[in-house]
N, C-alpha and C positions, 0 to 999 in steps of 0.2 A: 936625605932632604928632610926638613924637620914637618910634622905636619900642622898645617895650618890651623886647625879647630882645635890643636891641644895647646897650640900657643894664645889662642884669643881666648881659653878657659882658663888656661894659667894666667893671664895679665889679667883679666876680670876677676880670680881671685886675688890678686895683690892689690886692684883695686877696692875690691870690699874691703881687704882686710886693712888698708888705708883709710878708708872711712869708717869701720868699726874701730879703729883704735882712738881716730879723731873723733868720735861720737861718745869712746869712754873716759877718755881724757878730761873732754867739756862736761859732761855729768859728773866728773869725779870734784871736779873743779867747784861747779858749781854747787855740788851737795856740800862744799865745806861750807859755806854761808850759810846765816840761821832763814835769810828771805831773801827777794829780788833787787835789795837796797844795798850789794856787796858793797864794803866799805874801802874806796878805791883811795883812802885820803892817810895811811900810814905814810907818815916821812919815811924816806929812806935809812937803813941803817947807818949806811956813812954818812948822812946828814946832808942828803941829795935834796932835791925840791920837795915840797909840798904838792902833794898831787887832790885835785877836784875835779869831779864830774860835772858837767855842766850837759842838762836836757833842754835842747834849744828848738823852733821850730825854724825850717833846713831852710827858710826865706828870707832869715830875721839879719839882716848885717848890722845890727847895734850887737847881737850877741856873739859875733863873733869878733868884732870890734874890743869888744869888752874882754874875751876870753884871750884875745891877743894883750891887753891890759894887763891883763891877769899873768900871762909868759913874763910879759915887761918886769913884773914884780916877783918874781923868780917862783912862780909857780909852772907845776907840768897839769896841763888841762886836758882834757878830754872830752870830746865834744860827740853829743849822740841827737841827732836826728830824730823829733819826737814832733810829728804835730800837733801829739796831745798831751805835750808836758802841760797843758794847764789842768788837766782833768788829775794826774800824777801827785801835780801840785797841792791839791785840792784835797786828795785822797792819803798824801804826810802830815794835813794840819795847816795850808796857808788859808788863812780867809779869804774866802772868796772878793770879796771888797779889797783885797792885798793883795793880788797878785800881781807878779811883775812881769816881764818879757822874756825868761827864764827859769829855772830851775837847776841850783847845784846843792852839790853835797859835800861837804867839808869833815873831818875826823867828828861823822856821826850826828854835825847839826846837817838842816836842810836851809839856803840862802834863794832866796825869791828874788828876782830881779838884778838890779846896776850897783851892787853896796858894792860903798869903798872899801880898798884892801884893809885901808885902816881899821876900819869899822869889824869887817870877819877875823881882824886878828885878834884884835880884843874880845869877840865871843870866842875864839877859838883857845883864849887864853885865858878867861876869866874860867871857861863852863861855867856858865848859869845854870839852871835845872829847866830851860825852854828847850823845845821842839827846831825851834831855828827864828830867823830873820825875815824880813822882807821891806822892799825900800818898791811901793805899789807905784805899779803903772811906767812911765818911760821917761821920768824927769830930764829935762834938756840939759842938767848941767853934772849930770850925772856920766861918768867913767862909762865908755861903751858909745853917748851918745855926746859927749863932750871928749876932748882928751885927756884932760883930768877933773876932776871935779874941784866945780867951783857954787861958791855960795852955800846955804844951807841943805842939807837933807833929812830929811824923817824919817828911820828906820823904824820899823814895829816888831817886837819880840811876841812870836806865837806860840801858845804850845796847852798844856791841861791846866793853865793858872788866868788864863784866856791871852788877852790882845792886850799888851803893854808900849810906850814908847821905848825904843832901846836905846837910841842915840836920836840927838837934834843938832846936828852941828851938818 
């Protein structure tokens, strides 16, 4: 008969050694970024979606409205639970006076709020030498709180050259 206390000291070594490896895995992971901004927006090599982070706070359904938007238009989204993505926001460069109902990150810009796909393809396409985008506040006719956008919008380009318009359309 096998004894009891050797079997609960062998199974609570397996479980250490389960979370020791999931503990070195995640730090090995994580050390390969240069900060806590990992850059989640690499295409796929076979030419899979477009992948964006989006930090939303976990009550907001325009942003998740909008992040379904975002699938629609064949991006993979990722949505992280932040009640203080405005302070995050804040702390990459949006103006304070700019910020929107969210925070994502695209191949290295950061986009504040409900901008059209249209709009982040073209930063995404252009590289400008900005920090990122931002379309302030929670325009009604704006993707996320409309279902597509309609009429005009004003995006703001931010970054160390200050506060520009980016788009007006």
């Amino acid at each position: 008969m096998e004894n009891p206390m050797k079997r609960r000291i062998f199974l609570a070594s397996l479980a250490a050694l389960g979370v020791g490896g999931t503990f070195a895995l995640t730090t090995l992971t994580a050390a390969q970024g240069t900060d806590d901004t990992t850059d989640f927006t690499a295409p796929d090599a076979a030419g899979g979606p477009k992948q964006i982070i989006i930090w939303r706070d976990p009550g907001c359904g325009c942003c998740d409205a909008y992040a379904d938007y975002l699938e629609e238009h064949g991006y993979q989204v990722t949505r992280v639970d932040d009640r203080n993505f405005d302070k995050r926001s804040v702390e990459v460069g949006v103006p304070e006076q700019g910020l929107g109902c969210h925070l994502a990150e695209i191949e290295g810009y950061y986009v504040s709020g409900l901008v059209p796909v249209e709009i982040m393809e073209r930063l995404v396409s252009e590289k400008p030498d900005i920090t990122g985008i931002t379309l302030p506040g929670m325009p009604r006719n704006a993707p996320g709180m409309a279902r597509e956008k309609t009429g005009t919008l004003k995006t703001y380009a931010f970054g160390e050259g200050g506060i520009t318009v980016y788009s007006n359309e």
